[in-house]
Backbone as CSV, one residue per row, in Angstrom:
resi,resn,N_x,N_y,N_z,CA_x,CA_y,CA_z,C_x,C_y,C_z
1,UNK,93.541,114.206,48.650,93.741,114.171,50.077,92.537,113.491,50.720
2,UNK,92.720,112.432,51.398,91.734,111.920,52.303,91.156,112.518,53.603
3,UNK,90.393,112.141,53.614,89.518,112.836,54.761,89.619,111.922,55.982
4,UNK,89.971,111.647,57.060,89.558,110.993,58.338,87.994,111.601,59.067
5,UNK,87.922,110.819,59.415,86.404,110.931,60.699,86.593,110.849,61.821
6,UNK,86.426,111.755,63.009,86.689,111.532,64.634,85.638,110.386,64.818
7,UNK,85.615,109.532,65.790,84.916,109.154,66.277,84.701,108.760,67.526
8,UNK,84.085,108.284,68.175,83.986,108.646,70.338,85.068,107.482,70.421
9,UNK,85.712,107.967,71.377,87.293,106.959,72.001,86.102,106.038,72.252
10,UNK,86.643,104.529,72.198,86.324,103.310,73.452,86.489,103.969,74.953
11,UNK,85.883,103.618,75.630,86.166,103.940,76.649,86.203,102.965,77.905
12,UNK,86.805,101.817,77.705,86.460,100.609,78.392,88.546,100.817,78.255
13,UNK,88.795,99.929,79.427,89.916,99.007,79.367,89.988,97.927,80.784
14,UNK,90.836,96.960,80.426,90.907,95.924,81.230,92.256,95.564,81.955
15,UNK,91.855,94.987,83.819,92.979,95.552,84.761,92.610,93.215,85.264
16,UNK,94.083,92.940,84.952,93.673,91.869,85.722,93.163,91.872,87.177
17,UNK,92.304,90.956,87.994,92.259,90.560,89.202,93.567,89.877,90.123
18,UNK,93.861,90.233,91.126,94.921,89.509,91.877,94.803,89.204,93.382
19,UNK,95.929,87.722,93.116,96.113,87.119,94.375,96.679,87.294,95.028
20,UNK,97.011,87.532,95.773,98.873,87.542,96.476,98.605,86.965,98.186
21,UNK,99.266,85.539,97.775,99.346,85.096,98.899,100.414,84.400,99.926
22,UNK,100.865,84.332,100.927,102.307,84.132,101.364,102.506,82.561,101.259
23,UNK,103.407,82.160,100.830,103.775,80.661,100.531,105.101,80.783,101.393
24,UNK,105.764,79.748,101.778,106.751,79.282,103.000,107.418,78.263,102.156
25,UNK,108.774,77.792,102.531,109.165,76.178,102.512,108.780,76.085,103.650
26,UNK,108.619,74.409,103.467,108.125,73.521,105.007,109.382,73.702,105.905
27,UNK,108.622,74.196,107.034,109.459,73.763,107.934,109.856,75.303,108.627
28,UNK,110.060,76.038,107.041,110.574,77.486,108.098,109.971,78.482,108.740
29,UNK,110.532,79.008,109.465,109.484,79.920,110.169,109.274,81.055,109.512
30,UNK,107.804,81.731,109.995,107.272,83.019,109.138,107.514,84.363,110.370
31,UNK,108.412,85.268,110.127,108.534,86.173,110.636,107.462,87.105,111.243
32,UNK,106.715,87.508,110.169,105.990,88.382,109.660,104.304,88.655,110.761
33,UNK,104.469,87.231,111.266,103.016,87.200,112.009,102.167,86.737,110.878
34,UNK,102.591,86.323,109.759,101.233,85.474,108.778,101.488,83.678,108.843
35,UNK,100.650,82.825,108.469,100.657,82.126,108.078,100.323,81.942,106.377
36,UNK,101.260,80.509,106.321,100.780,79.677,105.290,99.575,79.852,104.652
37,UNK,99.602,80.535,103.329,98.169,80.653,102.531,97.292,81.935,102.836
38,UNK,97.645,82.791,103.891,97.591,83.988,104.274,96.946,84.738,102.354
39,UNK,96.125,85.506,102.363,96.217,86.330,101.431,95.273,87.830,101.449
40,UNK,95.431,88.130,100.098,94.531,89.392,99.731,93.982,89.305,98.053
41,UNK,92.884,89.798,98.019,92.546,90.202,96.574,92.791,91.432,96.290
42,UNK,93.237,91.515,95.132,92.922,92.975,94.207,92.217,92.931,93.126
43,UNK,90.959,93.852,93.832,90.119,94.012,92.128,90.252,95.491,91.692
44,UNK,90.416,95.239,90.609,90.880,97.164,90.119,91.330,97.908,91.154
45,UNK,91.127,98.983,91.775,91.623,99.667,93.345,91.700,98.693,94.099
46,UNK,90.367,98.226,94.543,90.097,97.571,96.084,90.687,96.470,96.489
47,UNK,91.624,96.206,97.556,92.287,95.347,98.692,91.234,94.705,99.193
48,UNK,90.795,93.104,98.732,89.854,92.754,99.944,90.634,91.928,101.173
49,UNK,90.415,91.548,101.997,91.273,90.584,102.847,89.941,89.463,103.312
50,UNK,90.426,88.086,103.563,89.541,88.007,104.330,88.662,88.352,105.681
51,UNK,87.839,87.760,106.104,87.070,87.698,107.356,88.154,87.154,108.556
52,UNK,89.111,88.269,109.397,89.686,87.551,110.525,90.639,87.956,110.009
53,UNK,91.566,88.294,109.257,92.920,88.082,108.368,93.390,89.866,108.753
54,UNK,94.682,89.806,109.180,95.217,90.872,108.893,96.617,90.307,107.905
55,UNK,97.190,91.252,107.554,98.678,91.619,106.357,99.684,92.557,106.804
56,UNK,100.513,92.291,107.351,101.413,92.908,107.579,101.930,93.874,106.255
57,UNK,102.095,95.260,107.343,102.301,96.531,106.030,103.696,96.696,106.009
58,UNK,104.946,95.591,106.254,105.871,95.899,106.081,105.676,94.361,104.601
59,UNK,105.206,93.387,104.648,104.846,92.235,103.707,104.618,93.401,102.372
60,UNK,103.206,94.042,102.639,102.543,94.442,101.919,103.397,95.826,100.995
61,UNK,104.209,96.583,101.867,105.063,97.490,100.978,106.228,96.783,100.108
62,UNK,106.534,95.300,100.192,107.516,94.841,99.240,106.652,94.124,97.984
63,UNK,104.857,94.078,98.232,104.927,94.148,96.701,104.097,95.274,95.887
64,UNK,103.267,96.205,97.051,102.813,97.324,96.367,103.257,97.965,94.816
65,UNK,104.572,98.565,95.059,104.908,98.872,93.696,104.896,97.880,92.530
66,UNK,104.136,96.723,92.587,104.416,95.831,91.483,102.839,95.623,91.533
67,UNK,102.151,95.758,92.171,100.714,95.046,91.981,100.001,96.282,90.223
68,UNK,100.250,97.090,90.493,99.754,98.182,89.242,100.291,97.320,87.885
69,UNK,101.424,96.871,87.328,101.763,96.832,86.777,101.240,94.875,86.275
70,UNK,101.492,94.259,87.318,100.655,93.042,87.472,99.554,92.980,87.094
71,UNK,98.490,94.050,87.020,97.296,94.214,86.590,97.479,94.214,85.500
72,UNK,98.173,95.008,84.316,98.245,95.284,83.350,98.236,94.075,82.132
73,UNK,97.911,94.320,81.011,97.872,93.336,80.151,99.817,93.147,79.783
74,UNK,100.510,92.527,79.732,101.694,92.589,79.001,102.399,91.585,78.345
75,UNK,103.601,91.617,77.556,103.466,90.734,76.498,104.189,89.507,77.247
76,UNK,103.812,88.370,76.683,103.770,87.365,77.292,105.931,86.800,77.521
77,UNK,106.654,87.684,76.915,108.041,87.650,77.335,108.499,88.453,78.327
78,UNK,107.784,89.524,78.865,108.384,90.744,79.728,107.695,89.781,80.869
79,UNK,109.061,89.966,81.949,109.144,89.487,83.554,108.486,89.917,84.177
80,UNK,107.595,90.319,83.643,106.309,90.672,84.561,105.261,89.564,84.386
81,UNK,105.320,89.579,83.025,104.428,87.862,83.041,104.642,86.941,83.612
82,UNK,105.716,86.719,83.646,106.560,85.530,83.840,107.322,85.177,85.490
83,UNK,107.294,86.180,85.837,107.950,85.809,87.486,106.324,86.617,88.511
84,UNK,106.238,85.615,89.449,105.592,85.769,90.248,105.569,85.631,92.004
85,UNK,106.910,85.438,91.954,106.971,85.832,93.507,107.745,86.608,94.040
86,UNK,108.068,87.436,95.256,108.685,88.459,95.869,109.187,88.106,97.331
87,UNK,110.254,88.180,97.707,110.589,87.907,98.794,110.131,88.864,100.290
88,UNK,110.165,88.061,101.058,109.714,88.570,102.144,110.656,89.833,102.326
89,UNK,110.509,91.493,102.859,111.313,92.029,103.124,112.388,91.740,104.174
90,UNK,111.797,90.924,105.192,113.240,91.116,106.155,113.852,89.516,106.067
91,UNK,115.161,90.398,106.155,116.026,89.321,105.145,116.409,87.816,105.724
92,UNK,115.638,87.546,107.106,116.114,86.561,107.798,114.699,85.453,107.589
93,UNK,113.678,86.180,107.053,112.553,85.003,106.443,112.411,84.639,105.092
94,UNK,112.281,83.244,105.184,112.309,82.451,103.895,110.752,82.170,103.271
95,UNK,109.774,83.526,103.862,108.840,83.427,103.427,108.784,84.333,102.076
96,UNK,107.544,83.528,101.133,107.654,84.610,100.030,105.890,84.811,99.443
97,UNK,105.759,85.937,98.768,104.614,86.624,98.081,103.899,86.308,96.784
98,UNK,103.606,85.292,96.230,103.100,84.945,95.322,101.824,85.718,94.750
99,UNK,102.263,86.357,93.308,100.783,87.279,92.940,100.423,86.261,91.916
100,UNK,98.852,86.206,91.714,98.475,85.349,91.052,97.115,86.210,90.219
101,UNK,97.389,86.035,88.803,96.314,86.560,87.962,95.307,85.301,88.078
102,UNK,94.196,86.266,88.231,93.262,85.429,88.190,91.360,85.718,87.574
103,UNK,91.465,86.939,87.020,90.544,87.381,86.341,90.839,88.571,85.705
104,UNK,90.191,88.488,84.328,90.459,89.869,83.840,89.001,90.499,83.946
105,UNK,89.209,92.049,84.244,87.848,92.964,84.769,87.564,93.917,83.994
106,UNK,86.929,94.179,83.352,86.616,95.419,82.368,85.978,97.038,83.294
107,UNK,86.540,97.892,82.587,86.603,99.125,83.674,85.957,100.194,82.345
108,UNK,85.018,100.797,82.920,84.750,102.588,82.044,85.802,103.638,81.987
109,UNK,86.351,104.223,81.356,87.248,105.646,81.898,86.165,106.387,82.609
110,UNK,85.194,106.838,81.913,84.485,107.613,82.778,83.880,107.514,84.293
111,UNK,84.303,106.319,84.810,83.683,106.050,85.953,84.948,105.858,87.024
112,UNK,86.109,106.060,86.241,87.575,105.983,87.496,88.038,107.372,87.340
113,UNK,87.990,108.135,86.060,88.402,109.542,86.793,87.212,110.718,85.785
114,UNK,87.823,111.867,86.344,86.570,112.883,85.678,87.014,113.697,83.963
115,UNK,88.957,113.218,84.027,89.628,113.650,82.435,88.370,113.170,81.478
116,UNK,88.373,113.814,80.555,87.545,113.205,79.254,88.887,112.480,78.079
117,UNK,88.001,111.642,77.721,89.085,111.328,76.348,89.274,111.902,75.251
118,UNK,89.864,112.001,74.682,90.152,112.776,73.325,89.352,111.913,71.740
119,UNK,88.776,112.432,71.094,88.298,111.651,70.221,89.644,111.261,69.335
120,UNK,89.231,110.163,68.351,90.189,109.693,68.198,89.627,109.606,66.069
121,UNK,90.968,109.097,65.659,90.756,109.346,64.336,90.616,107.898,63.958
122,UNK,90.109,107.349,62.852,89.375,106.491,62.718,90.780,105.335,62.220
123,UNK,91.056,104.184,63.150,92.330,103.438,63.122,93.578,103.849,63.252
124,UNK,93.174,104.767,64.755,94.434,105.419,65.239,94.195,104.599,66.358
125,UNK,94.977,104.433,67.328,95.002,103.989,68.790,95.420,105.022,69.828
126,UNK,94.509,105.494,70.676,94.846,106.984,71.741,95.916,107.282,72.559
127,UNK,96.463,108.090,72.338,98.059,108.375,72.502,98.165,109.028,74.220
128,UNK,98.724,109.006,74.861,98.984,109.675,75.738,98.836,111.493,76.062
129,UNK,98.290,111.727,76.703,98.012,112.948,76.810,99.540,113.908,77.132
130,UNK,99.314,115.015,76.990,100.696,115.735,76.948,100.365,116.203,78.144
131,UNK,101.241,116.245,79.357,101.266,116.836,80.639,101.424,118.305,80.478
């Protein structure tokens, strides 16, 4: 019978950076109160906007639920890689939401929440915790 060894989890993982900025066809009008090229960053949590710039929070709730997952590393066939824009919510603008990866950021566990990790067995990969 072999013996395994615990050893300290990694404790690093990585959340892409994002763009998301409103793109138009020429010509049509933007509902929303944004212009053309309008945007926001996401770095890990934080929303930056620019200097002067507001975002409409009815824009901003049609791509919330997707920005988490956008961060994520995933495999290069799932439509999450692969499609990157979102339509404006109200249905009479032909404006749309373009998220754009644009850096990957390395993060501590220990420094985003206070859970500890579970040690791990030596060429295991850390499993989900049981609720």
């Amino acid at each position: 019978m072999s013996s395994l060894r615990s050893s300290p989890p990694v404790d690093t993982f990585q959340l892409y950076d994002l763009r998301v900025e409103v793109i138009c066809p020429p010509g049509e009008r933007i509902l929303c109160g944004a212009k053309e090229g309008d945007h926001f960053i996401l770095e890990g949590e934080m929303l930056h906007l620019p200097p002067g710039q507001a975002f409409s929070i009815y824009s901003l709730s049609a791509v919330m639920p997707l920005l988490a997952a956008k961060q994520r590393v995933t495999h290069p066939n799932d439509w999450m890689s692969t499609d990157a824009e979102v339509a404006c919510p109200d249905p009479n603008c032909k404006s749309r939401l373009r998220i754009s990866r644009t850096g990957l950021r390395t993060f501590s566990h220990a420094e985003v929440t206070i859970i500890p990790l579970a040690p791990q067995e030596y060429g295991q990969a850390s499993a989900p915790a049981a609720a």
